[in-house]
MIVEX-788976 format. One record per residue: residue in three letters; y, x, z of N, C-alpha, C in turn. Coordinates in steps of 0.1 Angstrom, whole numbers, always signed. Layout:
<atoms>
+---------+-------+-------+-------+-------+-------+-------+-------+-------+-------+
: residuo :  n_py :  n_px :  n_pz : ca_py : ca_px : ca_pz :  c_py :  c_px :  c_pz :
+---------+-------+-------+-------+-------+-------+-------+-------+-------+-------+
:     ALA :     Y :     X :     Z :     Y :     X :     Z :     Y :     X :     Z :
...
+---------+-------+-------+-------+-------+-------+-------+-------+-------+-------+
</atoms>
This chain:
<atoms>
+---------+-------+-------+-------+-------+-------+-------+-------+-------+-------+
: residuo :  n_py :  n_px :  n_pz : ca_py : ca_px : ca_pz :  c_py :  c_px :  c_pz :
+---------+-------+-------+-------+-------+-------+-------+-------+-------+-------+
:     UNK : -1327 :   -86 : +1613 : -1327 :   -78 : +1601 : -1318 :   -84 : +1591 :
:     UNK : -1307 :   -76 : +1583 : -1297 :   -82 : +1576 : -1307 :   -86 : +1564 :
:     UNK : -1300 :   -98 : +1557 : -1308 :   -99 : +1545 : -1299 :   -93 : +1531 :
:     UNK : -1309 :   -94 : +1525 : -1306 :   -83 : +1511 : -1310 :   -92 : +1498 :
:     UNK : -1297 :   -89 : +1492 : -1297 :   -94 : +1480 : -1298 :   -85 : +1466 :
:     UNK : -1299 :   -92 : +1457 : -1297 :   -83 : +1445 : -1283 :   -83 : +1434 :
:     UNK : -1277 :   -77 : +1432 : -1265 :   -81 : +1423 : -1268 :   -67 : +1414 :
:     UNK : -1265 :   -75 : +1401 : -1264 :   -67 : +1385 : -1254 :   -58 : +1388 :
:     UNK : -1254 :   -46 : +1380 : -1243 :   -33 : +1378 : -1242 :   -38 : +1362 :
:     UNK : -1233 :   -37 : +1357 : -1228 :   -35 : +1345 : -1224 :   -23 : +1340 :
:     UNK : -1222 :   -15 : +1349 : -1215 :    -2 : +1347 : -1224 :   +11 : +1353 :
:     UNK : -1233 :    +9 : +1360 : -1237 :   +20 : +1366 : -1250 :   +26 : +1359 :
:     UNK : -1251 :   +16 : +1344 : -1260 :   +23 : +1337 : -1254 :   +31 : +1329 :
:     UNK : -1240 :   +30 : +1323 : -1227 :   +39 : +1317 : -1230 :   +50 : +1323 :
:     UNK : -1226 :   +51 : +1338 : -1228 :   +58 : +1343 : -1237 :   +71 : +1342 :
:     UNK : -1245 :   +64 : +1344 : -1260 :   +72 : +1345 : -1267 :   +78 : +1331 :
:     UNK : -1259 :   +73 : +1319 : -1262 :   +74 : +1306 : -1256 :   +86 : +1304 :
:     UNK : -1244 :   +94 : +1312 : -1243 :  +106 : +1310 : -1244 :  +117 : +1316 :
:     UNK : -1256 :  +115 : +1326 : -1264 :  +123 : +1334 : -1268 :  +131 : +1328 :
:     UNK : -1270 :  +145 : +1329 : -1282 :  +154 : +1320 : -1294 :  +152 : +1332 :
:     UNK : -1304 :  +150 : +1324 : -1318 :  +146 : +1333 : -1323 :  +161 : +1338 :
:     UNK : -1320 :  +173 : +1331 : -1322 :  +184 : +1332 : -1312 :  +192 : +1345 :
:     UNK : -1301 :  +184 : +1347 : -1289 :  +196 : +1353 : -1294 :  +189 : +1371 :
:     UNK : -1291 :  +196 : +1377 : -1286 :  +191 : +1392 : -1276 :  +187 : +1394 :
:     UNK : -1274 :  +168 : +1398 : -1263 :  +161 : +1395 : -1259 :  +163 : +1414 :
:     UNK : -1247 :  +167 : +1419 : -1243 :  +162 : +1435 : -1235 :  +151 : +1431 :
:     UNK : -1239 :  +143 : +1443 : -1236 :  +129 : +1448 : -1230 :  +124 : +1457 :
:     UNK : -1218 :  +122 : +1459 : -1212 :  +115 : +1471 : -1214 :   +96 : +1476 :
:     UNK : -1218 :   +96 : +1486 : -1219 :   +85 : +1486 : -1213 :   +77 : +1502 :
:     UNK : -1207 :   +68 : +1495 : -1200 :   +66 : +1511 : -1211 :   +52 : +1516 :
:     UNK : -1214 :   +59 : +1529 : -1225 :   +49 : +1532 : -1232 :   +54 : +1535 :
:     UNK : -1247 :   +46 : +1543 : -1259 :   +47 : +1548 : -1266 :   +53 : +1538 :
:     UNK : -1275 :   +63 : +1539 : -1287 :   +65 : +1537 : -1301 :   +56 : +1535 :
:     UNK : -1299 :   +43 : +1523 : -1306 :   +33 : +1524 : -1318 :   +40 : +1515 :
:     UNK : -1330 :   +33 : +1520 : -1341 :   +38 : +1514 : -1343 :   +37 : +1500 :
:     UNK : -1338 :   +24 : +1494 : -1337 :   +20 : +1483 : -1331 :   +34 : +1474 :
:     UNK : -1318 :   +38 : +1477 : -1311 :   +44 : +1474 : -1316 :   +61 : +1473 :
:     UNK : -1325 :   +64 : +1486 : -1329 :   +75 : +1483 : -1340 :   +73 : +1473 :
:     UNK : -1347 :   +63 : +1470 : -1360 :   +64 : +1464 : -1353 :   +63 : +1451 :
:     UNK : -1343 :   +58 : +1446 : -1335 :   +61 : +1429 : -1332 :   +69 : +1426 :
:     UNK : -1326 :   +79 : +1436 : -1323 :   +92 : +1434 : -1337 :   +99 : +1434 :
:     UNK : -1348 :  +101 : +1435 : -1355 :  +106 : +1439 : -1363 :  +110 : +1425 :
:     UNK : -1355 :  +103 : +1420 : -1357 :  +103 : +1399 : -1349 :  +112 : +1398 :
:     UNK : -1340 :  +120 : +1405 : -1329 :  +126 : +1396 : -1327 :  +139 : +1404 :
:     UNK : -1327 :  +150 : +1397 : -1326 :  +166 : +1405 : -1312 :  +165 : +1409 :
:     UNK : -1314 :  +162 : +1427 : -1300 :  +163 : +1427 : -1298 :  +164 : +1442 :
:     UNK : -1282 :  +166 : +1447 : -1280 :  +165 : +1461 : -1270 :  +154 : +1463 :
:     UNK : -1277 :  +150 : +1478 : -1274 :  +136 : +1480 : -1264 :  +137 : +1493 :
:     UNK : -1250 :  +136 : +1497 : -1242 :  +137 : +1504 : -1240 :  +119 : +1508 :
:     UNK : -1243 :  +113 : +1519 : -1238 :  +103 : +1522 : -1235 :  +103 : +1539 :
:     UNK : -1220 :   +96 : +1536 : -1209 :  +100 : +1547 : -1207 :   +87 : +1551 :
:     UNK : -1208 :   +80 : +1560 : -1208 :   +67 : +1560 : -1191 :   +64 : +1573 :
:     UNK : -1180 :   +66 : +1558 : -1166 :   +65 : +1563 : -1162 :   +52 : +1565 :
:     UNK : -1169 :   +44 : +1565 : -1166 :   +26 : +1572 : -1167 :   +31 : +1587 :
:     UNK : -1175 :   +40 : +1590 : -1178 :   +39 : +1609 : -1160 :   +48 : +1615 :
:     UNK : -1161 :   +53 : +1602 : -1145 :   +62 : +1614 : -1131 :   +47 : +1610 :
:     UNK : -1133 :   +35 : +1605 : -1123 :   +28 : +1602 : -1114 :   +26 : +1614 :
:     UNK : -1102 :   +24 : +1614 : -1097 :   +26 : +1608 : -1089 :   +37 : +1606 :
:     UNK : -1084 :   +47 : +1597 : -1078 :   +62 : +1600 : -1064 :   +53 : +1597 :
:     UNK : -1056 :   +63 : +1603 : -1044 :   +58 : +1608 : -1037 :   +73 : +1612 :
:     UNK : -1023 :   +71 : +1608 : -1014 :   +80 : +1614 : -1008 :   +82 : +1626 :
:     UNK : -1016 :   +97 : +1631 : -1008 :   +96 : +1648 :  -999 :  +105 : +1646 :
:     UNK :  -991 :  +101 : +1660 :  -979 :  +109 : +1665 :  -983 :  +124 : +1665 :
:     UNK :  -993 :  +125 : +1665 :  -991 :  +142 : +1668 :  -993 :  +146 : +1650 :
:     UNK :  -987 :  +153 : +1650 :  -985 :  +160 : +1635 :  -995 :  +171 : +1631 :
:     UNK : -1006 :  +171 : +1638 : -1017 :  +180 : +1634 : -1028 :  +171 : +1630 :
:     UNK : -1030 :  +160 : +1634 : -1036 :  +151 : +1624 : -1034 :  +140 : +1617 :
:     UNK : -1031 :  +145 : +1607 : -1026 :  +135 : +1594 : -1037 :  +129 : +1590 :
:     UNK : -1038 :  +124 : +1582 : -1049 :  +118 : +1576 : -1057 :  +124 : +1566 :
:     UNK : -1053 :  +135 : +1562 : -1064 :  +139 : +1552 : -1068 :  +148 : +1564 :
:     UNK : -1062 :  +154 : +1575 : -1069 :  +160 : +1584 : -1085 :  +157 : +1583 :
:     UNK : -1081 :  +142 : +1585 : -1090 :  +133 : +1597 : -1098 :  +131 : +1587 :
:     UNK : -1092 :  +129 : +1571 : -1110 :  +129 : +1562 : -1119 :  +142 : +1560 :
:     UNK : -1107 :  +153 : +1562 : -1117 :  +163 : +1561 : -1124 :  +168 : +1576 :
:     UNK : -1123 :  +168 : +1584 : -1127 :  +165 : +1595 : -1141 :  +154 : +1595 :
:     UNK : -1142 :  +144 : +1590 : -1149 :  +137 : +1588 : -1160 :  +139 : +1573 :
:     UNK : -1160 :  +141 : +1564 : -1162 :  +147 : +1556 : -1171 :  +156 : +1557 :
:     UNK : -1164 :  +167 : +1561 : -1172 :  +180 : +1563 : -1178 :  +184 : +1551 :
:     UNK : -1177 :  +188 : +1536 : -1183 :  +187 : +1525 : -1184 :  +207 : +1527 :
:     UNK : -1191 :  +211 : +1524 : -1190 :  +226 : +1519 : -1183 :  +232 : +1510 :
:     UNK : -1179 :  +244 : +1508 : -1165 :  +247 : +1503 : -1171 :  +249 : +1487 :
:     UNK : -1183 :  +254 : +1489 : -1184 :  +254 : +1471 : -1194 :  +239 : +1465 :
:     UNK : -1193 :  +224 : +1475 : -1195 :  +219 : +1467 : -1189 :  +207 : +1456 :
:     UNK : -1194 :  +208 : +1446 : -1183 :  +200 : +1434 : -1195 :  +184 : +1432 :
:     UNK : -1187 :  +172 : +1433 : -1193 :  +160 : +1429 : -1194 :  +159 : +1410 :
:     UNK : -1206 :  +155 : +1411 : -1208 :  +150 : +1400 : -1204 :  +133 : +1399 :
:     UNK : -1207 :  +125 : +1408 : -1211 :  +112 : +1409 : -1204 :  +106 : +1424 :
:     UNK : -1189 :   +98 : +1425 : -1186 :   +93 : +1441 : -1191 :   +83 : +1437 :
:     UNK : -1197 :   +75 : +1447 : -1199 :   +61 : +1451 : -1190 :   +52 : +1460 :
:     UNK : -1178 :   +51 : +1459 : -1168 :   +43 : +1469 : -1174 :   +29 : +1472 :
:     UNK : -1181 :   +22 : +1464 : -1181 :   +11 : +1465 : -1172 :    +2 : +1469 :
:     UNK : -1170 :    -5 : +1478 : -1156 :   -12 : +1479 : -1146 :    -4 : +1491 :
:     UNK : -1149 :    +8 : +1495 : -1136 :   +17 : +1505 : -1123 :   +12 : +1505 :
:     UNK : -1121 :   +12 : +1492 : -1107 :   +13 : +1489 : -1097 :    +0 : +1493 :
:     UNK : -1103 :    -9 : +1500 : -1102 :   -24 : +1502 : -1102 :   -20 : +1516 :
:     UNK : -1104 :    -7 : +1522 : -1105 :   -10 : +1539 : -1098 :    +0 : +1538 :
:     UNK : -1084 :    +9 : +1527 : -1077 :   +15 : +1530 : -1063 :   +15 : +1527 :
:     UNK : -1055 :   +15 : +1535 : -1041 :   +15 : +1532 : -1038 :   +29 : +1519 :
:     UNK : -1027 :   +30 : +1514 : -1023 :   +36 : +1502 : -1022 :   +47 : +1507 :
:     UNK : -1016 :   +55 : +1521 : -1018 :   +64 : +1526 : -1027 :   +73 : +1524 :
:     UNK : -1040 :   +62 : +1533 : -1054 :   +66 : +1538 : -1056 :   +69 : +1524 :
:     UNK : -1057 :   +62 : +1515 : -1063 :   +61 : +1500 : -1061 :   +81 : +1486 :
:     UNK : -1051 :   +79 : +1495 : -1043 :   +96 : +1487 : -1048 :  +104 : +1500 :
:     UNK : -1051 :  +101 : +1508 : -1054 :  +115 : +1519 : -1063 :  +117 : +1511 :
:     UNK : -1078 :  +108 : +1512 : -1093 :  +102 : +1514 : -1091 :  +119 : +1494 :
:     UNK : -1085 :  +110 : +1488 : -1087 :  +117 : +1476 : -1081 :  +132 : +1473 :
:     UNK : -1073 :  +135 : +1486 : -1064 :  +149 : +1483 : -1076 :  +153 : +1491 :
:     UNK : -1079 :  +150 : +1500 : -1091 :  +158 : +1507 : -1106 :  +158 : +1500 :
:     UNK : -1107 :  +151 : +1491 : -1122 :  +152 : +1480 : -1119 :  +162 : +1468 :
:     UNK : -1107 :  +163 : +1463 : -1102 :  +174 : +1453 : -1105 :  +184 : +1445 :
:     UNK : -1107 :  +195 : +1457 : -1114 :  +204 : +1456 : -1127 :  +202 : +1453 :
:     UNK : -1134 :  +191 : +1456 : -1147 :  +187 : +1452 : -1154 :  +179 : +1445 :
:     UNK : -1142 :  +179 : +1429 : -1146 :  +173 : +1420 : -1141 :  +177 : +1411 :
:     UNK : -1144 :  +176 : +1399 : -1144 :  +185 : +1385 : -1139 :  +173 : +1375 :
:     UNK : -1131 :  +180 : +1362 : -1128 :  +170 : +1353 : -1142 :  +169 : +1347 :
:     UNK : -1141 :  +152 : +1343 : -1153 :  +148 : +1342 : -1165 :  +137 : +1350 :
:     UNK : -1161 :  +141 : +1364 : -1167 :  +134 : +1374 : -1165 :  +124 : +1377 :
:     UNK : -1176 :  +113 : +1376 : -1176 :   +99 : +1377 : -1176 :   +96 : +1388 :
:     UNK : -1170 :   +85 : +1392 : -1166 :   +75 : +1405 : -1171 :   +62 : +1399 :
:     UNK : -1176 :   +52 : +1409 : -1176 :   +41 : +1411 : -1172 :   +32 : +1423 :
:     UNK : -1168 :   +18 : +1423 : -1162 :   +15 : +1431 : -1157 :    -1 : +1427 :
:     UNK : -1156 :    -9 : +1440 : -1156 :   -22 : +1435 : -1138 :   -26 : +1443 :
:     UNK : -1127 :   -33 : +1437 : -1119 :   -37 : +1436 : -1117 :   -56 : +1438 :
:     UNK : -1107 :   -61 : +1439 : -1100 :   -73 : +1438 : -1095 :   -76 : +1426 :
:     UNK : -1098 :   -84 : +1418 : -1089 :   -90 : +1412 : -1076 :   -97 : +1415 :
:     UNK : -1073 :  -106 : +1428 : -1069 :  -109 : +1432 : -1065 :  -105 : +1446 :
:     UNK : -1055 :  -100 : +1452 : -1054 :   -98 : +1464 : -1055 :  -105 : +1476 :
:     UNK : -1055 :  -120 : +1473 : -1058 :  -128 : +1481 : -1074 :  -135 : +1482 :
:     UNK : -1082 :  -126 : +1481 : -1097 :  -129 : +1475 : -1103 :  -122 : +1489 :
:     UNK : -1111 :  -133 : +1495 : -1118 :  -131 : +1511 : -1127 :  -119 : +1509 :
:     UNK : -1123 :  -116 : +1522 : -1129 :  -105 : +1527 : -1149 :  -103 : +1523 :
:     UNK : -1152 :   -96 : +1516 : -1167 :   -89 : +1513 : -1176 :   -83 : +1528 :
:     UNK : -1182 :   -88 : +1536 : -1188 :   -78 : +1546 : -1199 :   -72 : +1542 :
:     UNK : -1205 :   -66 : +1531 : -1215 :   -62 : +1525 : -1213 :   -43 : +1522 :
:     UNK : -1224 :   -39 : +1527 : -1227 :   -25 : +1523 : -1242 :   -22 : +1513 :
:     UNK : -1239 :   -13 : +1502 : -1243 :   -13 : +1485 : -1256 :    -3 : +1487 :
:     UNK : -1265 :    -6 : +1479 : -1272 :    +7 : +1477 : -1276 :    +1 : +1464 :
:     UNK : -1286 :   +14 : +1456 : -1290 :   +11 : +1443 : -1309 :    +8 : +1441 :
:     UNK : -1308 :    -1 : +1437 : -1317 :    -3 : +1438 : -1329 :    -1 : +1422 :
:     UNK : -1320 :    -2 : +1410 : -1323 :    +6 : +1399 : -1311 :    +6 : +1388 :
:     UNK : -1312 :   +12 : +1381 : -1299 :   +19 : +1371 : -1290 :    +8 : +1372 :
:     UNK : -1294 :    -7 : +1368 : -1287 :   -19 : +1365 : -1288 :   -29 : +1379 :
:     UNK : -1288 :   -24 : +1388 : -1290 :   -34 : +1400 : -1286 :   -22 : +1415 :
:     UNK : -1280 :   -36 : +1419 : -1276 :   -31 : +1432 : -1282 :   -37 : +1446 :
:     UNK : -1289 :   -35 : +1453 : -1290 :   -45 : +1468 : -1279 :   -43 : +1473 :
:     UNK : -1277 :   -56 : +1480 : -1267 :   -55 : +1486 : -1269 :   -64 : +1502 :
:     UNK : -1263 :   -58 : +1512 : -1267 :   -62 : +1528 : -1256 :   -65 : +1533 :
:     UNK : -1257 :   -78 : +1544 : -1246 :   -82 : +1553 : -1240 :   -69 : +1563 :
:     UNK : -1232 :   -64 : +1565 : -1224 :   -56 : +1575 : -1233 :   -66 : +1591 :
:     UNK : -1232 :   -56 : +1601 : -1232 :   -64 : +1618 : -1220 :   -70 : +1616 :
:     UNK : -1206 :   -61 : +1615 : -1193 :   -63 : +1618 : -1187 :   -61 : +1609 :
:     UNK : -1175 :   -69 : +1602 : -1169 :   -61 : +1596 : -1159 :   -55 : +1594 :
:     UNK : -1156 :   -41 : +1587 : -1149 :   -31 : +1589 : -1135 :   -37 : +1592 :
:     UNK : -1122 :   -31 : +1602 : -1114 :   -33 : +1600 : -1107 :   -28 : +1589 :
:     UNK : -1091 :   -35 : +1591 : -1081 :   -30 : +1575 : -1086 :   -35 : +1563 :
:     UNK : -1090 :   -45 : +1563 : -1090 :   -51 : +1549 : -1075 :   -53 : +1541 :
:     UNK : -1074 :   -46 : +1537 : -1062 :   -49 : +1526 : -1060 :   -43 : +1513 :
:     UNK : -1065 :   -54 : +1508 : -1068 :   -47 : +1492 : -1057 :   -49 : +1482 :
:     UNK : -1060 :   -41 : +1473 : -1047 :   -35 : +1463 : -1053 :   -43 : +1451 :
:     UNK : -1038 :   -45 : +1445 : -1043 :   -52 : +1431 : -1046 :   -37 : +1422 :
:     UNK : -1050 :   -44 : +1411 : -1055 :   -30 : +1401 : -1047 :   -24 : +1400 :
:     UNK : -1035 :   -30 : +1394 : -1025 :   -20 : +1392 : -1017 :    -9 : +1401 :
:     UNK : -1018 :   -19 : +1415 : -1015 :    -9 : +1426 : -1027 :    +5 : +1430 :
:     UNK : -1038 :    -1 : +1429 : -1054 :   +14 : +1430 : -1051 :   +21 : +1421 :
:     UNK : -1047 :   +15 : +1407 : -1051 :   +26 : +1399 : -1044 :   +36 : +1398 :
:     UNK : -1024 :   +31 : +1402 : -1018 :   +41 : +1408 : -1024 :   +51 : +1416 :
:     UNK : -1030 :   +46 : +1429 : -1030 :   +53 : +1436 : -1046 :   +65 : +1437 :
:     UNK : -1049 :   +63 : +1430 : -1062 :   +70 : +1421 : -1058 :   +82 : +1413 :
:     UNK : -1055 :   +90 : +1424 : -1053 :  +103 : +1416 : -1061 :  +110 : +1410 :
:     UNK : -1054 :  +116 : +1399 : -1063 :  +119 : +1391 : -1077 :  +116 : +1384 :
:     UNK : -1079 :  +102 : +1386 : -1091 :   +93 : +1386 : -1084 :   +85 : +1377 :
:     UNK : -1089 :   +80 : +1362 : -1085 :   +72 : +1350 : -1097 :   +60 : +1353 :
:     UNK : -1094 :   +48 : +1349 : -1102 :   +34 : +1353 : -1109 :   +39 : +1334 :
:     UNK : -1122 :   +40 : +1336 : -1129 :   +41 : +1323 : -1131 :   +27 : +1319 :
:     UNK : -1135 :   +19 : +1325 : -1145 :    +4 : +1327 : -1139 :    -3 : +1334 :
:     UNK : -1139 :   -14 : +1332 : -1140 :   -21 : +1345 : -1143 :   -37 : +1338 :
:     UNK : -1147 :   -41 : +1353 : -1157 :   -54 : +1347 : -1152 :   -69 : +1361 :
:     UNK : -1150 :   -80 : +1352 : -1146 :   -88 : +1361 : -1161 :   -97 : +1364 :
:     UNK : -1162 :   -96 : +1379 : -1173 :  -107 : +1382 : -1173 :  -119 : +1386 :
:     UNK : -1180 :  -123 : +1392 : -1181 :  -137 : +1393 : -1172 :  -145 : +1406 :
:     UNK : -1171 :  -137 : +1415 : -1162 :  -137 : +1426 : -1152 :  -133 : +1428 :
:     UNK : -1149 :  -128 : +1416 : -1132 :  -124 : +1413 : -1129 :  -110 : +1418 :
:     UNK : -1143 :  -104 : +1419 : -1138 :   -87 : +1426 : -1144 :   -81 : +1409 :
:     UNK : -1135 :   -70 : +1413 : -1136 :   -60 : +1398 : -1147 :   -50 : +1403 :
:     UNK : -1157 :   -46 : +1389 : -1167 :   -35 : +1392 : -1156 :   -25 : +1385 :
:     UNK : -1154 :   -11 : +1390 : -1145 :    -1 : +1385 : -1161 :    +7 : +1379 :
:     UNK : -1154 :   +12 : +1372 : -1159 :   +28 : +1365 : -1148 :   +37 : +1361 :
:     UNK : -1150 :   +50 : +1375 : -1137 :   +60 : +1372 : -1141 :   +71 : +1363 :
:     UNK : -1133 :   +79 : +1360 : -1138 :   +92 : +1355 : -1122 :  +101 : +1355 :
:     UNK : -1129 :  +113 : +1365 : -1118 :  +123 : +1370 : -1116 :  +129 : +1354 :
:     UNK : -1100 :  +131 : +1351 : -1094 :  +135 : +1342 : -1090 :  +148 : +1347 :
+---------+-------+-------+-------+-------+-------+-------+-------+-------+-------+
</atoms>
């Protein structure tokens, strides 16, 4: 059984501070279906989409020209045509994708997100900063559990800020918070 830790959010109470408690918030979450995770949400009128896109690692460009890479996220994906995110949870993705993968992953989420729409997601400060094998869930507004991976994902190659934030379309860095390990907590918000 992996063991599970607790690590602080700084940001994910931001977050949640501009929830309407009244509206039906949708949720993207990349990742397992952690109990923890459903039991927080379970405070919140809402729909819960979790895709757990570490298992298809790594996407990659093939020779045949019918699947590109945003094929292969929307393919994978599978989101419904009229649904719109309130809330992505990337947590650290963006560290197990090339700049490619990174613009498909978001040209194919597009259509299903609204100006306004919050993202979160953990980054490098440094690009030479060891590899993380940990997958996130929430554990309450200001806290995160956090669990050992079995394996961990291939394609580690992480972008300094300045390079993500380029490649974060349409996604403006609201927040962001340096921790103790030299990885950055982001807080996005689609412009």
């Amino acid at each position: 059984m992996p063991k599970i830790t607790t690590q602080t959010s700084k940001l994910l109470p931001y977050l949640f501070q501009h929830l309407d408690a009244e509206q039906t918030v949708t949720v993207f979450h990349v990742g397992s279906a952690l109990p923890e995770t459903v039991d927080f949400f379970s405070n919140y009128r809402c729909k819960l989409y979790f895709i757990d896109v570490f298992q298809a690692l790594p996407i990659v460009t093939e020779d045949d020209e019918a699947s590109t890479p945003e094929q292969q996220f929307r393919q994978l994906l599978e989101i419904p045509a009229d649904t719109v995110f309130d809330v992505c949870l990337f947590w650290d993705l963006f560290n197990f994708l090339n700049a490619e993968a990174i613009r498909a992953l978001l040209s194919a989420l597009q259509p299903h997100l609204r100006k306004g729409s919050f993202a979160h997601a953990f980054s490098v400060h440094n690009r030479k900063a060891p590899q993380q094998n940990n997958y996130y869930g929430i554990r309450q507004i200001d806290a995160l559990s956090v669990r050992d991976r079995k394996a961990p994902p291939p394609g580690y190659a992480p972008h300094s800020q300045r390079e993500l934030t380029a490649l974060l379309d349409g996604f403006r860095v609201e927040r962001s918070v340096l921790l103790p390990d030299s990885r950055l907590e982001l807080l996005l918000l689609k412009a």
